[in-house]
N, C-alpha and C positions, 0 to 999 in steps of 0.2 A: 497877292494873298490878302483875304478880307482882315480887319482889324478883330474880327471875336478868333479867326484862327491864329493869327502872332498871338493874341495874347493867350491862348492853350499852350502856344508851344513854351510863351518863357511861363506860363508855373508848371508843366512837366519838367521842363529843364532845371527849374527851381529846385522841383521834388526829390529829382534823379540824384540832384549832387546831393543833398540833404541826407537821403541814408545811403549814401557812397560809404563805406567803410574805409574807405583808400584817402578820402578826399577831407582830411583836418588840417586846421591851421599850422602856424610856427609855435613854438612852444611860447614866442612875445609875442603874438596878437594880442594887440589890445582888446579887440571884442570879448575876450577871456575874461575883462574886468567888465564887462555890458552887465545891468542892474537885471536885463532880459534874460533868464532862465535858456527862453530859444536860441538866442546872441548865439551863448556860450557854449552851448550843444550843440549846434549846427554847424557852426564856424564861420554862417553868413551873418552879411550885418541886415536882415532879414526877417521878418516872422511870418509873414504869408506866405503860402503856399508852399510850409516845409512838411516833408512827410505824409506826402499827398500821392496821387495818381505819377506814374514814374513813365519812362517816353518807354512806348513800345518802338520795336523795331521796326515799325513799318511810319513811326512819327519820327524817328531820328533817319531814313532815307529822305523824308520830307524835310526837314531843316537844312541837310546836308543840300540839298537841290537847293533851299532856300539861298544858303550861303553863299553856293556856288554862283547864282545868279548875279546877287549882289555883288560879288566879289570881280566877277565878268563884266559887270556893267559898268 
């Protein structure tokens, strides 16, 4: 996989958990106290690539293959 597509996938994957509704910290993350507005909203310790383009299903069969490879090798 060329280096312009990883980097598509981790800020889709970026995006995806970004507006996950499911996907917030511990109620003690520190990140809660980040001076960053995004910190604290997102839950990552992060500001790029939050709330952006989210993985379609046909780019999370692709990572998953990614995985697998890696993980096989």
């Amino acid at each position: 996989m060329e280096k312009a597509q990883r980097l598509n996938l981790e800020a889709q994957v970026i995006s995806t958990v970004s507006w996950c509704d499911d996907c917030r910290p511990s109620a003690n993350w520190i990140g809660l106290h980040s001076p960053k507005p995004k910190i604290r909203q997102s839950g990552l310790w992060q500001v790029n690539e939050l709330y952006k383009e989210t993985l379609s299903e046909a780019k999370f069969a692709e990572l998953k293959d990614v995985v697998f490879k890696v993980g096989a090798g």
